[in-house]
C-alpha positions in Angstrom: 0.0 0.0 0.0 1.9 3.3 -1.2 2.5 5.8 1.9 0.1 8.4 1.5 1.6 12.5 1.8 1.1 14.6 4.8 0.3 18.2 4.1 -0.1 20.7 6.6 -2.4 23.7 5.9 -1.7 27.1 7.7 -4.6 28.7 7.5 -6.8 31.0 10.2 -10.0 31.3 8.4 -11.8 28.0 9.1 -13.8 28.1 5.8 -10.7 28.0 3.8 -9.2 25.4 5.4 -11.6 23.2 5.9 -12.1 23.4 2.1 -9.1 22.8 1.7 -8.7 20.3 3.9 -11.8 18.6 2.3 -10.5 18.6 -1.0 -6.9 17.1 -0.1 -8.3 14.1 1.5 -10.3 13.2 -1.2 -7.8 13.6 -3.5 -5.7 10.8 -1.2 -3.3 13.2 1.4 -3.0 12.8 5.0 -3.7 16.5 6.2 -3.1 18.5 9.4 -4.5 21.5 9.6 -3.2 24.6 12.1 -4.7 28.4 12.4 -1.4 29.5 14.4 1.9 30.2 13.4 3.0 29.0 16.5 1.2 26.1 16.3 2.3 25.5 12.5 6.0 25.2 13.5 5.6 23.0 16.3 3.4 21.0 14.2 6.5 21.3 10.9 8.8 20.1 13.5 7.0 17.5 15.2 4.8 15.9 12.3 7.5 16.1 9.1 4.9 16.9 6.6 5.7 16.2 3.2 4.4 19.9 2.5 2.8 22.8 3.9 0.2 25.2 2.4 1.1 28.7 4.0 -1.3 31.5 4.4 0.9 34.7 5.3 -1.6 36.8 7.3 -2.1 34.7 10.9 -2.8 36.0 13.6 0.1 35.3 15.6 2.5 36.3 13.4 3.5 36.7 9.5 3.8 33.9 7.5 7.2 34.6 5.9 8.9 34.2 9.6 8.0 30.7 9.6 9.3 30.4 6.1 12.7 32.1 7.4 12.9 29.8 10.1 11.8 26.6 8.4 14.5 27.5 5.4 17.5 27.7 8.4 17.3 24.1 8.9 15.1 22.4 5.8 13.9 22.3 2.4 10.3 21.2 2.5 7.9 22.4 0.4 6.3 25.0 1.1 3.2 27.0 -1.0 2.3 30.3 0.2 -1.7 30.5 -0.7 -2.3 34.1 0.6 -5.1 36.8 -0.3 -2.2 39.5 -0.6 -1.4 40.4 -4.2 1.2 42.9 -4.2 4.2 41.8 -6.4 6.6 42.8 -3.6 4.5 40.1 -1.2 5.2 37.4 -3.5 8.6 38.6 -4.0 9.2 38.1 -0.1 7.8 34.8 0.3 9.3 33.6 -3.1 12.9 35.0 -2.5 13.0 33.6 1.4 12.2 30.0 -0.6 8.2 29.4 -0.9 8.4 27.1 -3.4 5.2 28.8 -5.0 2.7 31.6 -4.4 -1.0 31.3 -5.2 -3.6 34.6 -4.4 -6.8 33.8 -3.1 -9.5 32.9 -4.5 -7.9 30.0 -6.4 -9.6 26.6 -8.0 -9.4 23.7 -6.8 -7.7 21.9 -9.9 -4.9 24.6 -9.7 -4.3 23.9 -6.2 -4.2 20.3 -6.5 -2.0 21.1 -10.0 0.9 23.3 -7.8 0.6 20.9 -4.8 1.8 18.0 -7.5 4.3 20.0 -9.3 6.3 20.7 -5.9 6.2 17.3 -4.3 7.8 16.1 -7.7 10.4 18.5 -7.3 10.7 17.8 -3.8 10.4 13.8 -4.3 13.7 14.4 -7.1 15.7 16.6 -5.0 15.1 13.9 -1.2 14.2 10.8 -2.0 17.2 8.5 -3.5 16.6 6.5 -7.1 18.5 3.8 -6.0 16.4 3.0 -2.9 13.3 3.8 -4.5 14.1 1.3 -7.4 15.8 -1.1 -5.6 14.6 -0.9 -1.6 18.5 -0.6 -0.8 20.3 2.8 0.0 24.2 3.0 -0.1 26.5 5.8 1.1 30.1 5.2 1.4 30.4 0.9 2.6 27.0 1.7 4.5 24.5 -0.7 3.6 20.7 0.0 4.6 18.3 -3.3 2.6 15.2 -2.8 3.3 13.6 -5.2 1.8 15.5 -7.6 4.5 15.5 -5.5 7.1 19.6 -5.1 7.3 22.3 -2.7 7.5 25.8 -4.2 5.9 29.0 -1.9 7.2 31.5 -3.6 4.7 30.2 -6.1 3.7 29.3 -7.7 6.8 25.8 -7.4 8.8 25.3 -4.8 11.8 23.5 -6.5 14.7 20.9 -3.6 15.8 17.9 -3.6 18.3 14.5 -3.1 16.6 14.3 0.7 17.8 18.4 0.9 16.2 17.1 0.1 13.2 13.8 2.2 13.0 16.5 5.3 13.3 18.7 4.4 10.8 15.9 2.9 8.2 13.9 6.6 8.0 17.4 8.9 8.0 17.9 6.8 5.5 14.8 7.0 3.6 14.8 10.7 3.6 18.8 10.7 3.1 20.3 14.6 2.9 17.4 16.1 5.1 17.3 16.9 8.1 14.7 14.9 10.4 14.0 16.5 13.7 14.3 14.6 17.0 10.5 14.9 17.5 9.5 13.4 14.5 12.0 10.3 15.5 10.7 10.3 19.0 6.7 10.5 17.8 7.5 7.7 15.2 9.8 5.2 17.5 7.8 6.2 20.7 4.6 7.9 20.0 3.8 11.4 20.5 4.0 10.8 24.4 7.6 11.1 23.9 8.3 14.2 22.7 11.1 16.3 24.2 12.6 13.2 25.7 15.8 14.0 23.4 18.1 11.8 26.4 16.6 8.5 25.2 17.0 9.4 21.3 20.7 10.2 22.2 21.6 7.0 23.7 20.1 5.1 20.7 22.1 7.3 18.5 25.4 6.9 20.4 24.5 3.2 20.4 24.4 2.9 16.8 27.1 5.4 16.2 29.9 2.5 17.9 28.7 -0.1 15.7 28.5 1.6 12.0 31.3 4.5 12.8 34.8 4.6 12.6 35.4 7.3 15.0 31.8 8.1 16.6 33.1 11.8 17.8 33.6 12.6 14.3 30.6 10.7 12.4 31.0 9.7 8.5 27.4 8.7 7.9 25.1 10.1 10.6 25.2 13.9 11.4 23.7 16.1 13.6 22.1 19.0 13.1 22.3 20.6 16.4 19.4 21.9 18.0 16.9 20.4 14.9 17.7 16.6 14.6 19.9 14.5 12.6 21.0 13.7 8.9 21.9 10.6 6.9 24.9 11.5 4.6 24.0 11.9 0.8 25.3 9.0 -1.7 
């Protein structure tokens, strides 16, 4: 059964997003839905949406300081859908990375159109050829199979515990991007666990002895301080 995406809408106006929200289902995403900017990144960071639909005018705070932030530490889609239609607006949003900029009112088919368009961008730029074709990602003599459930380290097979080998398989997965410790915690632990970064770490140090040549100086799995970690890139 193909994974379905997860959008996240940013959107105040409960009309709109429930529209929206209405429409994305049915056309087979997962959706989250926040009317807070505050909300929205606590949600980007915890959840790992595949993409976000972004209005700029909530009513916490602009829209295009959650782009800034998000852009420090990742490149996930974003597409500002916002009733402002000044060129210097879309100019903003668009030079700070929004991957795309629709003005309200917009139809449905063009929505669904632009959403398409920049999770195939998005799908080319993260997700690795080789492991989608082939359900094995290699970097370096690191070895993730996933169609046996193994990691190889030269050749030869590292022994890791069930929760070691849920880290390793998604860093892998989304190889090059930077996945928070929240969404690893949420996904190994369930959303209970959140902010319990201590038990994350020991799993990490854990699998860092047995797949890295000097774990102070990591070859294959890197961290992002204060955001999460990254698998290294092919």
């Amino acid at each position: 059964m193909p994974i379905r995406e997860k959008i996240l809408i940013v959107e105040d106006e409960r009309t709109i997003s429930n529209f929206m929200s209405t429409v994305l289902t049915s056309s087979g995403y997962d959706v989250l839905v926040s009317a807070s900017g505050k909300e929205a990144y606590t949600m980007i960071t915890s959840h790992c949406p595949d993409l976000v639909i972004l209005d700029l005018g909530l009513p916490d705070t602009d829209g295009v300081r959650i782009i800034r932030a998000v852009r420090e530490w990742s490149q996930l889609p974003i597409i500002v859908v916002s009733a402002r239609i000044h060129e210097k607006d879309k100019v903003e949003a668009l030079d700070l990375g929004a991957d795309d900029y629709i003005t309200k009112p917009f139809g449905t088919s063009e929505l669904l159109a632009r959403i398409r368009t920049a999770l195939r961008h998005s799908s080319k730029k993260h997700m690795n050829d080789t492991l989608a074709q082939s359900g094995i990602y290699q970097v370096g003599n690191l070895c993730i199979d996933y169609e046996r459930h193994l990691v190889k380290l030269e050749g030869e097979v590292v022994h890791l515990t069930q929760n070691e080998y849920k880290i390793i398989s998604i860093l892998g997965k989304y190889a090059g991007k930077v996945i928070t410790y929240d969404y690893l915690l949420c996904e190994l632990w369930g959303p209970g666990a959140r902010g319990n970064n201590q038990i994350l770490r020991v799993n990490m140090a854990n699998i860092r002895r047995k797949i890295e040549k000097n774990p102070a100086q990591p070859r294959y799995i890197l961290t992002e301080i204060g955001v999460g970690y990254r698998m290294a890139e092919e």
